[in-house]
VOMI-454993 format. One record per residue (C-alpha): x, y, z. Coordinates in steps of 0.25 Angstrom, whole numbers, plus 5000, padded with zeros to 4 digits. Example, Ala and Ser with C-alpha at 12.3 -4.5 7.8 and 13.67 -1.06 7.14 Angstrom:
<atoms>
504949825031 505549965029 
</atoms>
This chain:
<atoms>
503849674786 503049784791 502049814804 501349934799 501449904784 500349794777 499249804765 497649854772 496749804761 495549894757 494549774754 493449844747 494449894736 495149764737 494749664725 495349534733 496149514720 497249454729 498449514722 498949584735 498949454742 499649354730 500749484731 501149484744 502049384747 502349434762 501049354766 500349484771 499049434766 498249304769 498449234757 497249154762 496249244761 496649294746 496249364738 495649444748 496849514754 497049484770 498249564777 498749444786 499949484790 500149634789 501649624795 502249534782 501949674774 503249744770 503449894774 503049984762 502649874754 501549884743 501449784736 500249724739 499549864736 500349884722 499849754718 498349774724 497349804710 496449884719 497249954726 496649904740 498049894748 498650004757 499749984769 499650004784 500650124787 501150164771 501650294772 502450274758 501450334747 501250214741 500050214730 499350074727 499450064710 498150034710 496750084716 496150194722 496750254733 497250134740 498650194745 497850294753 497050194760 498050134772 497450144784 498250254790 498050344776 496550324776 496550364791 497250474790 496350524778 497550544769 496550474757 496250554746 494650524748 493550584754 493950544767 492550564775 492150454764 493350374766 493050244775 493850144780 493550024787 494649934793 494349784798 495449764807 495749604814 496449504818 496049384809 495449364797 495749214797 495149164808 494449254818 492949244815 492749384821 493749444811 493249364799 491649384802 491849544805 492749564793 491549484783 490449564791 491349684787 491449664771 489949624773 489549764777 490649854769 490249764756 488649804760 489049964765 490150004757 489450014744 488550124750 489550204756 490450214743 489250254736 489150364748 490550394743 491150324754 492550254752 492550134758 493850044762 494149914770 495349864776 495449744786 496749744792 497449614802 497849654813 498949554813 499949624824 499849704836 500549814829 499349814819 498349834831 499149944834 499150014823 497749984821 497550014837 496749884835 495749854847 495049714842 494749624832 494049644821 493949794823 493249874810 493350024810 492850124798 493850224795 494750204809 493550174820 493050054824 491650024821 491249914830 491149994842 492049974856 493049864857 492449704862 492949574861 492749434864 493649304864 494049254848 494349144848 494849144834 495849244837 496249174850 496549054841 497449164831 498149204844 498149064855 497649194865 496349224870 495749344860 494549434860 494149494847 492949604845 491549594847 490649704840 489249744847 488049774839 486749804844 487049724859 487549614853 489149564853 489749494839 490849444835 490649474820 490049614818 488549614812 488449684798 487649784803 488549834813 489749844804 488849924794 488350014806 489750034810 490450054796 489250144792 489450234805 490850254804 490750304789 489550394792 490250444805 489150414813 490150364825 491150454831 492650424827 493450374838 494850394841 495750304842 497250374844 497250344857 498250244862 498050114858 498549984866 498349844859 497349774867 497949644875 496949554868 497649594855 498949584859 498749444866 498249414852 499549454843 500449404854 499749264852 499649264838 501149294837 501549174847 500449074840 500949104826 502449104830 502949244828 503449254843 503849154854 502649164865 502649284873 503549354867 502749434858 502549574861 
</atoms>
C-alpha cells in the first residue's frame, strides 16, 4: 500500500460512469457514493498502480506523486493532470489559461460543513465554468480526502474544507469553530473553517463568495501567495487523525504518532 500514490479525479471531465470504482478492489473508493467516484481511503492504492486510470472512459484519473510516464488510454491530457504536474506547468496547455481548483477535506460522509461547501462549490463551477471555457479557459476539479496526517503534509493542509484555484486558497485567512461532526469522526473536540463574507461568519460558504473568489484567482486579480515556507500540522489536525486512528482501531490509545 502506498502514502503518496492514490487516484485525484478531475470531476468535470468525469462522466460518473462508475467504472473506476466497480474496478478497484483494494476499497479505495466509497463504494457508497458510486457512481460518482469518491477517494475514501487513499492509503489502500498500490504504488504505481494504474488501473483505475486505464479503465477510466474519460480519461478523468491521475496519481498523487506519479513520476513513471504513464499515459491514460483514453482522454485528453489526463496523464498530465496530477497535482504535482499541473503545478509545475509541465502540461502541454496554455498554462495562463490552465485553472485548477482543488476541494481539499476531511469528510464527505458526515461533516455538514464539508458536504454543504463542496454542493455550494459544483453549484458555482456548474454556473461559471461554461463562461470561462468559452474565454478559452481550461477548467479542472479535484476534491481530494485528506484522510492522514501525511496527506496534510503534503497538501501543507491548514483546515477544513479549504478550496484554492491553481495552489492559493480563496477563502481568505485561516478561522474555525467547534464541529461537531468531525468531533463525532474523531471522539476529540475539533474545529473546522468558517469563511467571512461581507462581516458575516458561515459555516457553508455563500455562492457569491465562491464565485468572487474563484473569478479573482482566474483573472489574477489577488496577489499569489507563497506557501514554501515551513509547514507544521496545526495541533487541532493532529488531535483529529490521532483520535480517528484510536476510534476506528488502527492503533491502541495513545500510541499513535
Amino acid at each position: 500500500m502506498a502514502k503518496h500514490w492514490y487516484p485525484v479525479i478531475d470531476y468535470l471531465a468525469c462522466t460518473e460512469c462508475g467504472t473506476c470504482v466497480d474496478f478497484c478492489s483494494h476499497s479505495v473508493y466509497n463504494k457508497a457514493k458510486a457512481p460518482s467516484p469518491v477517494v475514501m481511503q487513499p492509503g489502500n492504492c498500490i504504488d504505481r498502480c494504474h488501473g483505475c486510470g486505464n479503465k477510466c472512459p474519460a480519461g478523468a484519473i491521475s496519481y498523487v506523486g506519479d513520476d513513471t510516464g504513464w499515459t491514460p488510454p483514453n482522454g485528453e491530457c489526463s496523464a498530465k493532470k496530477s497535482v504535482d504536474c499541473c503545478r509545475g506547468g509541465a502540461c502541454e496547455e496554455d498554462s495562463s489559461k490552465a485553472v485548477l481548483v482543488e476541494y481539499l477535506y476531511l469528510d464527505l460522509n458526515t461533516c455538514d460543513r464539508c458536504i454543504g461547501a463542496d454542493a455550494v462549490m459544483e453549484e458555482v463551477l456548474g454556473s461559471i465554468a461554461p463562461a470561462l471555457e468559452a474565454a478559452g479557459y481550461t477548467m479542472r476539479l479535484q476534491k481530494v480526502q485528506i484522510a492522514t496526517k501525511e496527506l496534510a503534509e503534503h497538501y501543507r493542509f491548514l483546515a477544513s474544507p479549504t478550496i484554492r484555484v491553481n495552489g492559493q486558497d480563496i477563502c481568505g485567512p485561516v478561522a474555525e469553530n467547534t464541529c461537531g461532526c468531525c468531533g463525532e469522526i474523531s471522539g476529540t473536540d475539533v474545529t473546522c473553517r468558517t469563511f467571512a463574507y461581507k462581516g458575516q461568519a458561515y459555516e457553508v460558504p455563500p455562492k457569491a463568495m465562491l464565485a468572487e473568489g474563484i473569478l479573482r484567482a482566474v483573472l489574477g486579480m489577488v496577489q499569489p501567495v507563497c506557501d514554501c515556507g515551513e509547514y507544521s500540522l496545526p495541533e487541532n489536525l493532529k488531535n483529529f487523525f490521532e483520535g480517528k486512528a484510536v476510534k476506528t482501531g488502527c492503533c491502541p490509545e495513545g500510541t499513535c504518532g
